[in-house]
C-alpha positions in Angstrom: 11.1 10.0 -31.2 9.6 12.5 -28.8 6.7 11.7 -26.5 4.6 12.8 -24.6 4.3 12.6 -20.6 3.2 9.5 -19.2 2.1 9.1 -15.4 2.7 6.4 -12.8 0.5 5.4 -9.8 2.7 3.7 -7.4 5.9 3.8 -6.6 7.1 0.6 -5.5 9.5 -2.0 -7.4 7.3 -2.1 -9.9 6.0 1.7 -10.2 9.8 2.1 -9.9 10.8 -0.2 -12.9 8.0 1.2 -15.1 8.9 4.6 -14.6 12.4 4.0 -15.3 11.7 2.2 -18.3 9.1 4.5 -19.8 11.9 7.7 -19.1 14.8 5.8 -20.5 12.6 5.7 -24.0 11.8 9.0 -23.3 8.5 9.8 -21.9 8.2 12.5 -19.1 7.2 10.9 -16.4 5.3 11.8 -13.3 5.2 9.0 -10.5 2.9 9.7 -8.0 2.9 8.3 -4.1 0.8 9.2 -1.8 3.2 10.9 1.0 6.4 13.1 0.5 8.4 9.7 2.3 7.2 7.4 -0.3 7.8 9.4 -3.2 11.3 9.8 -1.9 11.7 6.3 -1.2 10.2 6.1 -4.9 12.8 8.2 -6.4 15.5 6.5 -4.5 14.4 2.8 -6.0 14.8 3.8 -9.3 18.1 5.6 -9.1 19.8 3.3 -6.7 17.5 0.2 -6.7 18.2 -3.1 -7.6 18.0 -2.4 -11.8 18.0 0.8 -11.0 20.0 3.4 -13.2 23.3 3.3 -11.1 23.0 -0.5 -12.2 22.6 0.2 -15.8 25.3 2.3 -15.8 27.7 -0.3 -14.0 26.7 -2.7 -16.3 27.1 -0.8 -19.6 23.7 -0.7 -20.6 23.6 2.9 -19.7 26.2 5.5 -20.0 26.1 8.5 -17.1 25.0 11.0 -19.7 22.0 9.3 -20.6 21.7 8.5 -16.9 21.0 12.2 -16.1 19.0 12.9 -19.2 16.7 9.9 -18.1 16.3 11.9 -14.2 15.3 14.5 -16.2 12.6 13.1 -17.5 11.0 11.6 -13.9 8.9 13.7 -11.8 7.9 12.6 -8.4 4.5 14.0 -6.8 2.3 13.4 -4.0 -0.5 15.0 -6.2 -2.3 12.9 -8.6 -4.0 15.8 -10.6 -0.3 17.5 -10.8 0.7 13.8 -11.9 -1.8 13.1 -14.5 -2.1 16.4 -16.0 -1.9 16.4 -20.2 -0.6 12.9 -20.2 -0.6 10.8 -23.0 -1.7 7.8 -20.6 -1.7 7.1 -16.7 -0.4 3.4 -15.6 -1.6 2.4 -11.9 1.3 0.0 -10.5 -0.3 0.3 -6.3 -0.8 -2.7 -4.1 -2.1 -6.0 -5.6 -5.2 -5.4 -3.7 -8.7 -4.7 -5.3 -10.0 -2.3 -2.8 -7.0 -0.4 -3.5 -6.6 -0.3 -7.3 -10.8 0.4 -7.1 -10.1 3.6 -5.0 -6.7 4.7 -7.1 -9.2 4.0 -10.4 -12.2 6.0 -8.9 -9.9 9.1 -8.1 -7.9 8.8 -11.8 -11.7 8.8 -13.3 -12.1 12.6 -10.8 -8.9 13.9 -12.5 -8.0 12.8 -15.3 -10.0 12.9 -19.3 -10.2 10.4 -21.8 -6.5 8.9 -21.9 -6.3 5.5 -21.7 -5.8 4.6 -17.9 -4.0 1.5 -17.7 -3.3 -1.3 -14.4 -0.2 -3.5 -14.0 -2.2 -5.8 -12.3 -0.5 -9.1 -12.4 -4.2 -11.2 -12.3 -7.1 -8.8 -11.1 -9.9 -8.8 -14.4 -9.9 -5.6 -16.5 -13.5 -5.8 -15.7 -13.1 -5.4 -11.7 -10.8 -2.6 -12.1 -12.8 -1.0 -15.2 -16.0 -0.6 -12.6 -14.5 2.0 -11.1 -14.6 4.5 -13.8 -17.3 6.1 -15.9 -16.2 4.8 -19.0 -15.2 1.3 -18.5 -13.7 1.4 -22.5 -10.5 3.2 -21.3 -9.3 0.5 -19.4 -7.1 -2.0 -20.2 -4.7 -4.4 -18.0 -0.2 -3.9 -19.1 0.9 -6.3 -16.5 4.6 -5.7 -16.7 7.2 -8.6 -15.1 9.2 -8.1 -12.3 12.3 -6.9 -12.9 10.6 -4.2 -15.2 13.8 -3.1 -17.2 15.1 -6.6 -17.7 11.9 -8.8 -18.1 10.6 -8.6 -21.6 7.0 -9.9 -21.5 3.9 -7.6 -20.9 0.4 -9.6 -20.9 -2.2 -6.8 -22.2 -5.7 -8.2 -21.4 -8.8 -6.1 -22.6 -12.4 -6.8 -21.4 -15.1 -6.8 -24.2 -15.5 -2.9 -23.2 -12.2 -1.5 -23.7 -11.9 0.2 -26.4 -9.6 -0.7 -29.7 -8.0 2.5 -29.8 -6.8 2.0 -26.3 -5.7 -1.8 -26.7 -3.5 -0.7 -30.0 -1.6 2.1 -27.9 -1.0 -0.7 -25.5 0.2 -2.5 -27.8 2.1 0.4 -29.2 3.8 1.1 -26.1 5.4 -2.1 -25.4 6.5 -2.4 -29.2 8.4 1.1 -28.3 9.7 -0.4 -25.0 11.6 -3.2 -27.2 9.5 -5.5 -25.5 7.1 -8.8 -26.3 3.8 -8.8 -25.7 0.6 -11.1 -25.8 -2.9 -9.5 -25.9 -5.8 -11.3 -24.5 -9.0 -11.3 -23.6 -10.2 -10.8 -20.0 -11.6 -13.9 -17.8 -13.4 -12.6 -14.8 -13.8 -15.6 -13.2 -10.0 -16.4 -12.6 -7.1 -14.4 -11.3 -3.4 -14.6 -13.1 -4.3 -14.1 -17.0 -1.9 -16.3 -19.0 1.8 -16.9 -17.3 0.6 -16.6 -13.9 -1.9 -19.1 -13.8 0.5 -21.6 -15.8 2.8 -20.9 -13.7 0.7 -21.4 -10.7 -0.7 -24.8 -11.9 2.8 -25.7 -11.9 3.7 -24.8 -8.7 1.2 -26.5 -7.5 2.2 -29.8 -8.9 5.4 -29.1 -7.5 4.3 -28.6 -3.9 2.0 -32.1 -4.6 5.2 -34.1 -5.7 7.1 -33.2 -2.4 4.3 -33.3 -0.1 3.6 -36.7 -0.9 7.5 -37.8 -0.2 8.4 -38.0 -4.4 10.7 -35.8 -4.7 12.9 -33.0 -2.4 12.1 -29.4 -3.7 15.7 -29.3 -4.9 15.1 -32.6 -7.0 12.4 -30.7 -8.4 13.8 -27.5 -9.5 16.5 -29.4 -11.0 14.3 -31.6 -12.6 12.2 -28.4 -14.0 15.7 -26.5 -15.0 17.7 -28.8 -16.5 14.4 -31.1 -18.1 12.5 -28.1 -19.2 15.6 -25.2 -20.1 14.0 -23.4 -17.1 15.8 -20.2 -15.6 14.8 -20.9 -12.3 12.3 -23.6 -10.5 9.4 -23.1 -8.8 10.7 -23.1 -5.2 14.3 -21.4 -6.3 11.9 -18.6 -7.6 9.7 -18.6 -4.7 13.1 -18.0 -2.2 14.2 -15.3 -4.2 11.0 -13.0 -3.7 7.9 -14.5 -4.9 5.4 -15.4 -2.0 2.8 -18.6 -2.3 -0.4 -18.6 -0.8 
C-alpha cells in the first residue's frame, strides 16, 4: 500500500522509534530536530539505536534489503516547513514538557494546513496542547510506548473538539502499524490517560508497602511478576529507564 509522507517532530528515542516504524510501513518520512547535531544524532538512533534497524536486521525481523529501502524513506531536517510540507499528517514526539510541545504546536499551526497534527504525549490533555493552534479539531493525542517498534499499544485520546475525521485516521494508522489501540476521551484535570495513571497508582502502592517496612522492593516485583503474569515490576521497570517523581 503506498502512502503518503508523514512528518516527525522530535528526534529522540521516541521520535526515533516512530519514524522508524512509520518508514518500515512505508511512509516517507521527514524527522525534524532543531540543529544539524541533533538531527544527526536522530538519524543515528534509528539506524544503530537500541531497536534500531541494525537490530531488526540481527534479529531476523528485517532483512538488509528492506533495511535500505526503509533509509530511503527517512528524511532528516532542521526545517519544519521543509519537514511538514504535503504530509498526510505531522506527529510531535519533543520533550514531555508543556511549554515545549505549546511552542512546537504554535509553529506547526504557522506552517502547516489542515492535516491532522498529532502529540505522543504520554499524559499532557489533548486540550492543553490543542490551545496552541487555530483549529483545536485537528488535534488529537497517539501516545506511542517506549520501545516504539516492539511495544504494541498506542492510547489515542481526543478532546470533545477534535474532529472525527482526524480520530478515525488515528485510528487508521495504528491499525496499519499492526498495532492495538484504545481511543478515549480527554481528562483535563489529570495527567497519564489510561496505562499511565494505573500504572502510576500502582507504583505508588508499591513505594507505600516498602516504606512502611512490608515488603523489600525485590519481594514486590516478584510478588507483582510471578502473582500478576507481569513482564517486569514496578521498581525493575523503574531501574531499567523509567524515572519517578
Amino acid at each position: 500500500m503506498a502512502h503518503q509522507a508523514a512528518a516527525v517532530v522530535g528526534g529522540g528515542i521516541m521520535g526515533a522509534g516512530i519514524a522508524q516504524v512509520l518508514a518500515r510501513n512505508g511512509y516517507d518520512v521527514r524527522v525534524r530536530e532543531i540543529n544539524e547535531e541533533l538531527a544527526a544524532e536522530a538519524e543515528e538512533r534509528v539506524v544503530e539505536g537500541n531497536y534500531g534497524l541494525e537490530d531488526a536486521v540481527e534479529g531476523g525481523y528485517l532483512s538488509e534489503e528492506e533495511k535500505e529501502e526503509t533509509l530511503e524513506r527517512l528524511t532528516f531536517t532542521t526545517d519544519l516547513e521543509e519537514a511538514t510540507d504535503g504530509t498526510e499528517f505531522v506527529i510531535e514526539a519533543v520533550t514531555e514538557k508543556l511549554s515545549i510541545k505549546g511552542q512546537v504546536f504554535r509553529d506547526l499551526d504557522e506552517v502547516t494546513d489542515d492535516q491532522p497534527l498529532f502529540s505522543n504525549t504520554s499524559g499532557f490533555s489533548v486540550t492543553s496542547i490543542a490551545n496552541a493552534v487555530s483549529d483545536p479539531s485537528r488535534v488529537a493525542v497517539t501516545h506511542f510506548f517506549n520501545p516504539v517498534p516492539i511495544m504494541s499499544m498506542v492510547e489515542i485520546v481526543k478532546a470533545p473538539e477534535t474532529d472525527e475525521a482526524v480520530v478515525e485516521r488515528a485510528e487508521e494508522l495504528v491499525d496499519e502499524l499492526d498495532k492495538t489501540r484504545v481511543t478515549i476521551d480527554d481528562d483535563p484535570g489529570s495527567y497519564g490517560f489510561l496505562a499511565n495513571r494505573c500504572h502510576a497508582a500502582m507504583r505508588a502502592e508499591a513505594q507505600k508497602i516498602v516504606d512502611e517496612g512490608i515488603a523489600t522492593e525485590e519481594q514486590v516485583d516478584k510478588a507483582l511478576e510471578e502473582g500478576y503474569n507481569l513482564p517486569v515490576g514496578p521498581f525493575s521497570l523503574r531501574g531499567i529507564g523509567e524515572e519517578w517523581d
